[in-house]
N, C-alpha and C positions, 0 to 999 in steps of 0.2 A: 674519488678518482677512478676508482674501477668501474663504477655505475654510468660515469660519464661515457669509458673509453668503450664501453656495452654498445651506448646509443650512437656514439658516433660509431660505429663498424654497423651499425642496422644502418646508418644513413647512408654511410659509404656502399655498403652492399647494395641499398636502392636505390642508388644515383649509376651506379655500372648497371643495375638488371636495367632502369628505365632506357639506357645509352643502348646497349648489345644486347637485350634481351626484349622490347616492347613486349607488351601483348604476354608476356608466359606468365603461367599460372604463381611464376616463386616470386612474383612483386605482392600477389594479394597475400602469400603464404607470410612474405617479412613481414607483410603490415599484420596480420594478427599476431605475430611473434611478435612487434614490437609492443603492440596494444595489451596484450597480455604481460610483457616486460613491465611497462608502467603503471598496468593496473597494481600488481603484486608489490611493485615499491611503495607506492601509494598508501596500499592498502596498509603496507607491515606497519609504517609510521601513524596508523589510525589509534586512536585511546583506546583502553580496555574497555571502557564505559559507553562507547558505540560500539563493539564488537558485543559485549553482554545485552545491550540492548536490540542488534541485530539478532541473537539467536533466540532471547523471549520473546520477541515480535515476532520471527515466523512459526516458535513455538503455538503461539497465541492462534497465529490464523489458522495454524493445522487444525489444533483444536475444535475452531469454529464451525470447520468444514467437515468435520470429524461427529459435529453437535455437541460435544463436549461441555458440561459446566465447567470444568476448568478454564477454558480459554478465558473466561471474566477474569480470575486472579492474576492469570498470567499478564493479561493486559495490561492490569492496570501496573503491575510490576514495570513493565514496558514502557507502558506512557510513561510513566513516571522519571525512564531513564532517559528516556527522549525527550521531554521537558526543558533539560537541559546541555544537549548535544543540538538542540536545534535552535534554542539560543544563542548558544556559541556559533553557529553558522551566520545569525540574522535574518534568523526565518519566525521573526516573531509569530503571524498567523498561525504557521505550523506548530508551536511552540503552546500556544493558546490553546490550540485544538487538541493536545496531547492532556491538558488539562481539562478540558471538557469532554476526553473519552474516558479521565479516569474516575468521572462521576455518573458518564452515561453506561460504564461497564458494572458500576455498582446497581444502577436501577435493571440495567438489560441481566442480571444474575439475579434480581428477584422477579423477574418478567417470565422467564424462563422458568423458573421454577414454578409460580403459583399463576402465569397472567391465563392459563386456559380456561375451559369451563368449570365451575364451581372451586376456583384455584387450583386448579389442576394443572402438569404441566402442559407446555406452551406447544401447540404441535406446526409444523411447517406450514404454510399459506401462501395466498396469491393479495398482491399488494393491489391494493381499493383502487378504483379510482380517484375518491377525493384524496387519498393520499399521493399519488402521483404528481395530480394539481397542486396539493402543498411543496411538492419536490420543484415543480416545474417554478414557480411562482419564487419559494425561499431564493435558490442556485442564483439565479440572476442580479436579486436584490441584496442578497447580502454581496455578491461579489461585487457587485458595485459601490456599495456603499461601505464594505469596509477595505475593499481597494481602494477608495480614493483616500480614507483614514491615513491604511499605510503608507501612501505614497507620499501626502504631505508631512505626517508626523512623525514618522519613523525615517531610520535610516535600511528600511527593510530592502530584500536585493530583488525582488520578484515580484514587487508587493500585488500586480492583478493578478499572476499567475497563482503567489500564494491563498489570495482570499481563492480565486476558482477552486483550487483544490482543496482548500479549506472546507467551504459549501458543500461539492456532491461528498466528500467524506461524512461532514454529519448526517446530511443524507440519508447515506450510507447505511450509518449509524443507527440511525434510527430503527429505517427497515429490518438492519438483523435484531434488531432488539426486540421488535416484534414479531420475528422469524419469519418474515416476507422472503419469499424464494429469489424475487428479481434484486433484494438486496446485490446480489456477487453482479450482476449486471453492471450496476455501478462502481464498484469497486473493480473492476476489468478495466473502468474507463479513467479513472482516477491515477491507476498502476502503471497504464500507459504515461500518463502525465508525468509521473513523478519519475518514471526513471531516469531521462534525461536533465531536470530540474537538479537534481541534486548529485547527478554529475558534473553538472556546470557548476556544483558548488561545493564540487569536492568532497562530497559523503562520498564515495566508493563504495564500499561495503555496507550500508542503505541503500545504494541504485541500486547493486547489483541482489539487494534483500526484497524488492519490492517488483523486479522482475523476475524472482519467484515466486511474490505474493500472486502476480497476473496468473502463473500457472494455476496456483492452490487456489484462486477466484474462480477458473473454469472447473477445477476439479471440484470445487465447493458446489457447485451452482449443480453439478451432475448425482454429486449424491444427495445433495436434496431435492431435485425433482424425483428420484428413486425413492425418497422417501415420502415425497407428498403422492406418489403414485401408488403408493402402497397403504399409505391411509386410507384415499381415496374408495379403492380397492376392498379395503377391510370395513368400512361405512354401507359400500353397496352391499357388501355379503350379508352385516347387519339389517338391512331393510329387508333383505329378499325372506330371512329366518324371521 
């Protein structure tokens, strides 16, 4: 009752400012107070087991952008929790994909460690061409083809938008796996995707976890060019000696 009598005095306040006030700045000011109201009720009635799985997940990407071998464990800790928080939404795709990061974070953690030269570890890179083409090529094809899966055989809620976002995430995937720099490219563009997605489906505390992923993709993306520029760098000195 009290939560109710909250939102009706924000509405009643914004039905006088729209009447006696047009145009003043406290109509945009109640509407983030209210937006912020229902984020937070929202959010409190969220499970422990997307809140844990919220904070291993951006544990996980700090990590990533950090270079960290940790983020692999953390991951797969993560997917694992989201496995089944996104089941329980009906986002099988997504759900699937959480299982296929928890196998590609076990090979991207031995890629890392031994995939450079003479198993050495994996140093930062510019992503091929042909791999591009395989990006370009995969994204379209699987989202088509297992968008139309979802949509007839599931009761999934988003089923093209989830296979899309399914695709550039393996992606994704892939490229950090190989330590491709333009990997966070894609992941910028995925983060955009998802935040609204899963507000529409009611994760809160996931949108609002994957619109800080967007930030730690740019920040990702800034200290590994620092760091491919610094290789780079340390390569030329080597030839010049």
């Amino acid at each position: 009752m009290q939560n109710y009598g909250l939102l009706l005095s924000f509405d009643q306040a914004g039905s006088l400012n729209r009447r006696y006030c047009s145009g003043a700045p406290l109509i945009t000011g109640l509407s983030v107070l209210q937006s912020l109201y229902e984020f937070w009720t929202a959010a409190a009635g969220v499970s422990p087991l997307e809140w844990v799985a919220v904070l291993t997940g951006f544990a996980c990407v700090w990590l990533a952008a950090r270079e960290s071998l940790w983020n692999f464990p953390v991951a797969i800790v993560s997917c694992g929790l989201y496995v089944l928080v996104y089941y329980k939404a009906r986002l099988y795709s997504d759900c699937g994909l959480q299982g296929a990061f928890i196998a590609l974070s076990v090979y991207g953690w031995y890629e890392w460690l031994h995939g450079g030269r003479h198993r050495a570890e994996l140093p930062v890179s510019r992503t091929q061409p042909l791999e591009w083409g395989g990006c370009l090529l995969f994204v379209p094809a699987f989202t088509l083809g297992f968008g139309y899966y979802l949509q007839h055989h599931t009761d999934a809620a988003l089923p093209h938008w989830d296979a899309l976002t399914t695709a550039i995430s393996l992606a994704a995937q892939y490229l950090l796996m190989r330590k491709r720099l333009e990997n966070w490219w894609l992941w910028v563009l995925v983060d955009i995707m998802y935040v609204p997605i899963l507000w529409y489906k009611q994760l809160y505390p996931t949108s609002a976890l994957y619109a800080l992923y967007l930030g730690l993709a740019i920040y990702g993306y800034r200290e590994w060019h620092r760091t491919l520029r610094r290789q780079q760098a340390a390569a030329s000195s080597f030839q010049v000696a």
